[in-house]
C-alpha positions as CSV (number, residue, x, y, z in Angstrom):
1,X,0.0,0.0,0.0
2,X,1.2,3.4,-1.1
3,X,0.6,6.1,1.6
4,X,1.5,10.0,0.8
5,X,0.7,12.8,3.4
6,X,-0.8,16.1,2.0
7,X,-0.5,19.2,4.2
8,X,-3.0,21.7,2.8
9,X,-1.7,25.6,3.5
10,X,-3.6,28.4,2.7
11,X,-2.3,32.2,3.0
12,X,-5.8,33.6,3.5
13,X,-6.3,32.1,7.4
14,X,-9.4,33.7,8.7
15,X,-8.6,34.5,12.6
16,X,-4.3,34.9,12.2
17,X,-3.9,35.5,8.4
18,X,-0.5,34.1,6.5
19,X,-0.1,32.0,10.1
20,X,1.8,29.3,7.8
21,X,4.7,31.4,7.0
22,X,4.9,32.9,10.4
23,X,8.7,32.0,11.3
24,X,9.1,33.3,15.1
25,X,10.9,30.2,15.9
26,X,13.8,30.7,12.6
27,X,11.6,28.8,10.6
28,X,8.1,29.1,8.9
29,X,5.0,27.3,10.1
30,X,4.6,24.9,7.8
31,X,8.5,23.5,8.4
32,X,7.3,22.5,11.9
33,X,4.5,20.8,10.6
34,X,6.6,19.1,7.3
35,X,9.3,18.1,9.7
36,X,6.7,16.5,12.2
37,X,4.9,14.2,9.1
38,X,7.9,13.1,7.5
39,X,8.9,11.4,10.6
40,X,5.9,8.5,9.2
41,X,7.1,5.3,8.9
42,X,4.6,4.2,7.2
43,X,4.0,7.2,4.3
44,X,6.0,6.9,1.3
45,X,6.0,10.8,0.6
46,X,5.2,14.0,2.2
47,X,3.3,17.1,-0.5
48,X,2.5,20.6,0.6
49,X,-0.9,21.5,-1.1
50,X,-0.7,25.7,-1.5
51,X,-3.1,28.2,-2.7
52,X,-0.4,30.6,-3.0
53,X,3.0,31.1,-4.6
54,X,4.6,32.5,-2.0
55,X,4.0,29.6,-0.2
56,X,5.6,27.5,-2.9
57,X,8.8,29.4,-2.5
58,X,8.7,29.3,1.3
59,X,8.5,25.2,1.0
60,X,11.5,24.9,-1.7
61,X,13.1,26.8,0.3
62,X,13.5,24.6,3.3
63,X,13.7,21.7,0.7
64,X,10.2,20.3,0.9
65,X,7.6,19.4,-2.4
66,X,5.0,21.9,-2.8
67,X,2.3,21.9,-5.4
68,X,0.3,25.3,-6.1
69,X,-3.4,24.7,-6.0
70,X,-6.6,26.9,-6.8
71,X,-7.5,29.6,-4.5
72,X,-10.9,29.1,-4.8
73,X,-10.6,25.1,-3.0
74,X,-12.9,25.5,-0.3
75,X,-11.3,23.3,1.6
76,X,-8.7,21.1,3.1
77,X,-10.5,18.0,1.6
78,X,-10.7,19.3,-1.6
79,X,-7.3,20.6,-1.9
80,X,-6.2,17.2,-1.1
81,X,-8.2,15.3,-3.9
82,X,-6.4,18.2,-6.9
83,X,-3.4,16.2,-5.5
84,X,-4.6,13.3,-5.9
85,X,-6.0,13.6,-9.2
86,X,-2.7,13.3,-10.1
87,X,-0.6,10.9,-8.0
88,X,-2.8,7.6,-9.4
89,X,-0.2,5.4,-8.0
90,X,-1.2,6.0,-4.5
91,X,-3.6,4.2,-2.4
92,X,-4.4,6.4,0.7
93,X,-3.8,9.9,1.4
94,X,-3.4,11.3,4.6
95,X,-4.4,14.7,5.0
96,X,-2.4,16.7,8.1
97,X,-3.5,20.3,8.7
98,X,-1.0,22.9,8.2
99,X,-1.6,24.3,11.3
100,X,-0.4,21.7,13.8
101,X,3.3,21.9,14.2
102,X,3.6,19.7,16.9
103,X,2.3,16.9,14.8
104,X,4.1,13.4,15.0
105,X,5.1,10.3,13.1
106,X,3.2,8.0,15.1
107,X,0.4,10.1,15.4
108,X,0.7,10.0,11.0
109,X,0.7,6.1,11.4
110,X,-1.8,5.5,13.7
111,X,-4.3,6.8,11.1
112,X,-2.7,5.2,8.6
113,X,-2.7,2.2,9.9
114,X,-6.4,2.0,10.4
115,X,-6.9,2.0,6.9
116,X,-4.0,-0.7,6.7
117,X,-5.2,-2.7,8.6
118,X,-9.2,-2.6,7.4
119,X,-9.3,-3.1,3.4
120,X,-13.3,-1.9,3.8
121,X,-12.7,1.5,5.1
122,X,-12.5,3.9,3.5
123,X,-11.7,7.4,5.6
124,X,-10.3,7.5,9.2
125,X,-9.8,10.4,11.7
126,X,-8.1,10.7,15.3
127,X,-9.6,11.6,18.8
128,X,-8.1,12.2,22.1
129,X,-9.4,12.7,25.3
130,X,-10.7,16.3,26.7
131,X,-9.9,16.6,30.3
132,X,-10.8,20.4,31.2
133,X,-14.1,22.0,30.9
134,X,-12.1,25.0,29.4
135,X,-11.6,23.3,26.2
136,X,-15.0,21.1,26.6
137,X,-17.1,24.2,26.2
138,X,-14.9,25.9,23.5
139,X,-16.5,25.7,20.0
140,X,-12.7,25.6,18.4
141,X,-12.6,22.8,20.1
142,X,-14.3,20.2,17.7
143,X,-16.0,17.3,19.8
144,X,-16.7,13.9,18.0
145,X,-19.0,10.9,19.3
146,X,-18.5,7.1,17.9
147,X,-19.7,3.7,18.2
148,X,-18.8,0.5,19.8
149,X,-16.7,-0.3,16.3
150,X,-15.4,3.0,16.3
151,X,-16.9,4.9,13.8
152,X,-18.2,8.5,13.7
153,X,-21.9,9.1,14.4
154,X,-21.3,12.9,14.9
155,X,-18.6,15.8,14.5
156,X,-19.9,19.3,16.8
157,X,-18.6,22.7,18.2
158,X,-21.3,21.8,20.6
159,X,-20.9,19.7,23.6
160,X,-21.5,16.4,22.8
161,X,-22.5,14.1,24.3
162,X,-24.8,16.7,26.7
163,X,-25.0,15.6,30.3
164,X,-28.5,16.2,31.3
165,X,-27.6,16.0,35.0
166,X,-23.9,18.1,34.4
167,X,-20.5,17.3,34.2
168,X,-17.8,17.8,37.0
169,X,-14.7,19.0,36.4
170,X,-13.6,15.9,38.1
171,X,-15.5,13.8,35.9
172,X,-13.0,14.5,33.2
173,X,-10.1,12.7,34.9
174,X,-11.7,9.6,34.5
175,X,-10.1,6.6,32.9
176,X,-13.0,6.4,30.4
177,X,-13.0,9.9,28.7
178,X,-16.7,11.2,29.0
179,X,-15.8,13.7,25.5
180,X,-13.3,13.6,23.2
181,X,-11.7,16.2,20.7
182,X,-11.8,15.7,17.2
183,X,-8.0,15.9,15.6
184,X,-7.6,17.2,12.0
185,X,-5.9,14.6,10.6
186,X,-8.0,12.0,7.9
187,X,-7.0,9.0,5.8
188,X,-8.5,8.6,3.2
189,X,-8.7,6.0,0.0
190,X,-7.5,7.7,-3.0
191,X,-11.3,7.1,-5.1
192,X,-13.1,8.0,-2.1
193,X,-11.5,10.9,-1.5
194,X,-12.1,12.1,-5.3
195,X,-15.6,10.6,-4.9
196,X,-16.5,12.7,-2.1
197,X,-15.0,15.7,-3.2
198,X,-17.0,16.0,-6.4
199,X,-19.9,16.1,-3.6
200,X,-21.7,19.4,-3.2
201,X,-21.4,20.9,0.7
202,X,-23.7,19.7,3.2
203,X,-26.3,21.1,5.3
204,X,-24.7,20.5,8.4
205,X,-21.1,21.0,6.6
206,X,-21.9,24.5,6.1
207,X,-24.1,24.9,9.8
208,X,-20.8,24.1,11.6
209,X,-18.0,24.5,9.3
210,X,-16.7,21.3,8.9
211,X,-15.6,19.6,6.3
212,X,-16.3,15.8,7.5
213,X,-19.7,15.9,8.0
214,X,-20.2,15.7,4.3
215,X,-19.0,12.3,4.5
216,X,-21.8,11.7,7.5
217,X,-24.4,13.3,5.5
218,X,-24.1,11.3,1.9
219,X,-23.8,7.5,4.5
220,X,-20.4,7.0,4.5
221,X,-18.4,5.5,7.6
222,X,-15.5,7.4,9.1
223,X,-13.4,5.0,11.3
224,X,-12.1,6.9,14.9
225,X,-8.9,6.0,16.2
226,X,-7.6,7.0,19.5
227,X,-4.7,9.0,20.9
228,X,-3.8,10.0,24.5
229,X,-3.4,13.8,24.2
230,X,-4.1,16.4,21.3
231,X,-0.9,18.6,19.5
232,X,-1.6,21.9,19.6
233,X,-3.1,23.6,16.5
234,X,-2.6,27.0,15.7
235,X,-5.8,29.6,15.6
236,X,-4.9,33.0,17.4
237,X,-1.5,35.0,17.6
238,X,-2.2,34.0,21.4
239,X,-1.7,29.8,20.0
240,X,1.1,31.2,18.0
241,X,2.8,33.0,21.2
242,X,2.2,30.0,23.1
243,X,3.9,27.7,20.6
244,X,7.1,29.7,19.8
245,X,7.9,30.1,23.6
246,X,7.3,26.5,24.0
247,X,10.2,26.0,21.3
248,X,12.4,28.2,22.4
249,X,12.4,26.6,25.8
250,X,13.3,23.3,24.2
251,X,15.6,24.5,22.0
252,X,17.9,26.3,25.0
253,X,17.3,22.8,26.8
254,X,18.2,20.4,24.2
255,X,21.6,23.4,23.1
């Protein structure tokens, strides 16, 4: 099985615009998040999907393959499947936001290896556990609920599940997460993924702003695997802050 990982990067970012080039830490965004994925040991290949060409220069520049794709993609999924049109050799993409630049390996091959190791699936996600009510209440925060066989019944900004009679802060230590946070990281099968993307946006889709529950919405399964803790992603110059003191503080450790 051929396996390439597609980071999508768009310039335009809504809420901290051209955050992929932003290069606090001596290097642009999307490096971090390149040099996380290609740590896979089970992907063959690691593309940048861009929207813009100064992105595509940013990305030879550190030495990484970038393809320019249309500004007008409406999203990640979408931008994916242009790359795949034209990599017909590969069997499952996996698609790794440009946005998380504490991504790693494993977490790339624990996705991919759900699709590895089921020949009937045909898209799989991550979740990890949400342990403060903080981040349970936060609509950034993207909650996901799934079956006994793991797969999705429901992506939210809401809290789901709802606890009629509360929730405890407490409660969220448990061994047994009571919620869990949706990651943005998808396998899919290469004709899937162009199947689904010639779809027209959802309902729901466009209610919430994300891009998987078209998949939910036209019957298809989404398999859910599990991590222990989320990466951060990166949404506000307050994320951004966050992440480039956190590197410099590993960087003066580890020199």
């Amino acid at each position: 099985m051929k396996i390439q990982i597609v980071i999508p990067a768009r310039l335009a970012s809504t809420r901290l615009p051209r955050k992929v080039l932003l290069s606090e830490t001596g290097k642009p965004l999307i490096q971090h998040v390149w040099e996380g994925a290609r740590q896979s040991r089970l992907a063959d290949g690691v593309t940048i999907a861009a929207d813009d060409e100064e992105i595509v220069r940013a990305v030879e520049g550190f030495g990484g393959h970038c393809v320019l794709t249309g500004k007008e993609i409406a999203c990640g999924t979408d931008r994916i499947a242009a790359v795949a049109r034209e990599m017909p050799d590969v069997d499952v993409f996996v698609n790794v936001q440009g946005d998380e630049p504490e991504i790693l390996g494993d977490t790339v091959d624990t996705v991919a290896a759900l699709m590895r190791n089921d020949p009937n699936a045909v898209m799989a996600t991550l979740a990890a556990p949400i342990r403060s009510m903080e981040k349970a209440n936060d609509p950034s925060c993207v909650k996901v609920v799934f079956d006994s066989a793991g797969r999705a019944l429901y992506f939210s900004r809401s809290l789901i599940p709802y606890p009629r009679d509360g929730v405890k802060a407490e409660d969220l230590q448990r061994e047994e997460p009571i919620f869990w946070q949706h990651l943005g990281i998808y396998a899919y099968r290469r004709d899937f993924l162009l199947k689904i993307s010639s779809l027209p946006r959802t309902k729901l889709e466009r209610l919430e702003s994300l891009e998987q529950l078209r998949v939910l919405e036209n019957g298809f399964p989404i398999l859910v695997g599990t991590v222990p803790r989320a990466g951060i992603g990166i949404d506000t110059p307050e994320d951004y802050a966050e992440f480039t003191r956190k590197w410099k503080e590993r960087a003066l450790t580890a020199g």
